[in-house]
N, C-alpha and C positions, 0 to 999 in steps of 0.2 A: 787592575784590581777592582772589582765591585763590591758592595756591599749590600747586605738583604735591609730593609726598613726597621726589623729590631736592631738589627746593628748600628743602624745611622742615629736609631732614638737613643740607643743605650751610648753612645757618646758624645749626645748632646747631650742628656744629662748628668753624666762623670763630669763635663766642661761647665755644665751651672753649676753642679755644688761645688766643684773647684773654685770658680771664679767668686761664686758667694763665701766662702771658706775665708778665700784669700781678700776682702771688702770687709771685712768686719770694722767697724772703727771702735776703737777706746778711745774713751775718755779723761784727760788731764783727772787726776789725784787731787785730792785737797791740800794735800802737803805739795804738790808742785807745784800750786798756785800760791800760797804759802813760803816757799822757797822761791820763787820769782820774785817778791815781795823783796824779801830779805838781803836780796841779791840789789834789789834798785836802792834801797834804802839804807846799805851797809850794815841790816841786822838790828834798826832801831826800828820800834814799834809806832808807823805812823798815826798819826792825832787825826779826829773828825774835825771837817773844818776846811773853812779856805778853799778847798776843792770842790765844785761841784758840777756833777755827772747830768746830762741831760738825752734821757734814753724812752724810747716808746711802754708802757705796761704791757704791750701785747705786740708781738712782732707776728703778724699773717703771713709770712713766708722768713724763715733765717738766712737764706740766702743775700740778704741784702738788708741790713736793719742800721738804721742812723742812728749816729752815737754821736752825741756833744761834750766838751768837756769846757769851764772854765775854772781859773785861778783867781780869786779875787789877789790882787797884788797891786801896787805902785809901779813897780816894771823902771825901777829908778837903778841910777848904778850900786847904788848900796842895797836894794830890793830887789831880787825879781826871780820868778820862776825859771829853774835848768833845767828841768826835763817832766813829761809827764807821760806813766806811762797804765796803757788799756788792757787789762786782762777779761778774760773771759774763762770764769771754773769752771765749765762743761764739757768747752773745747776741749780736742784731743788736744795740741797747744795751747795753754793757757795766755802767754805773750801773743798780744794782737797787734800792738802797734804803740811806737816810743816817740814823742814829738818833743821838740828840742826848744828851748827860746835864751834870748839874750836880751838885757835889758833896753836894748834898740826896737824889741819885739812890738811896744808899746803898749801892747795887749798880751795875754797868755791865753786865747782862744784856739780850740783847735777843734772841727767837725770833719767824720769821715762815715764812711758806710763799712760795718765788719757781717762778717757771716758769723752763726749761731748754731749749734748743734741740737738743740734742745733746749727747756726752759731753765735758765742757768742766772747766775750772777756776772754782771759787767761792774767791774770794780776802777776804780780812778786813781791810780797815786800821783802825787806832786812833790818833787823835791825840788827845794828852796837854794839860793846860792848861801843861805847860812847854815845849812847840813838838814835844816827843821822837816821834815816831812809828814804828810797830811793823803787822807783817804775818804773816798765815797764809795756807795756799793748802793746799786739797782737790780732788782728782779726783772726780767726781762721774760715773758710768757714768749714758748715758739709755738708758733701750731703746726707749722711742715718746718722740719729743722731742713738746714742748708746743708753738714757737713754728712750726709747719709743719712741723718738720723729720720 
């Protein structure tokens, strides 16, 4: 079987706009990230406070952007942060990553590198081993997103 040079162009490009067709990325919802929330936090409205986020103003590539978080706490047996977790409203997933502590932890620091879609919100929640929970939230500028964007 041969094929003539329009024929081999005209199914290379049915095969790009297929394959760009099928790459589209969406984007996480504000109510999914919202519902993510609600979900970590059993549906209580966390407080500003306690938690704070330590994130770049401008991330020059999303592929790779450091994120800080800490809990100011005691980290005593009667104190201490259970879980904290990293969303990103941009992301097609808005869950980025969920770090865990016990009051053995001695600290409730936690540093990672996450990918970015765009210039979106990194948010921080922190739930307390007394139910209390607490939020921060940073703008994060992308100039080449990481997730296609």
């Amino acid at each position: 079987m041969s094929f003539t040079r329009r024929q081999v162009f005209g199914l290379t490009i049915g095969a790009a706009a297929f394959v760009a067709a099928g790459s589209r990325v969406s984007f996480a919802a504000t109510d999914q990230t919202e519902e993510a929330i609600k979900a970590f936090t059993g549906g209580a409205d966390p407080k500003e406070g306690t938690v704070s986020l330590d994130t770049p103003e401008i991330a020059e590539n999303g592929n790779t952007v450091p994120v800080g978080v800490s809990v100011d706490s005691p980290m005593t047996a009667d104190s201490f942060v259970e879980s904290v977790l990293i969303l990103a409203d941009g992301n097609p997933n808005p869950a980025v990553a969920t770090f865990h502590f016990t009051a053995m932890s001695g600290v409730a620091e936690a540093k990672t590198r996450i990918r970015l879609a765009k210039t979106q919100n990194v948010i921080a929640v922190a739930k307390m081993n007394d139910g209390s929970t607490f939020i921060d939230r940073k703008e994060v500028k992308v100039t080449i997103g990481g997730c296609g964007g």
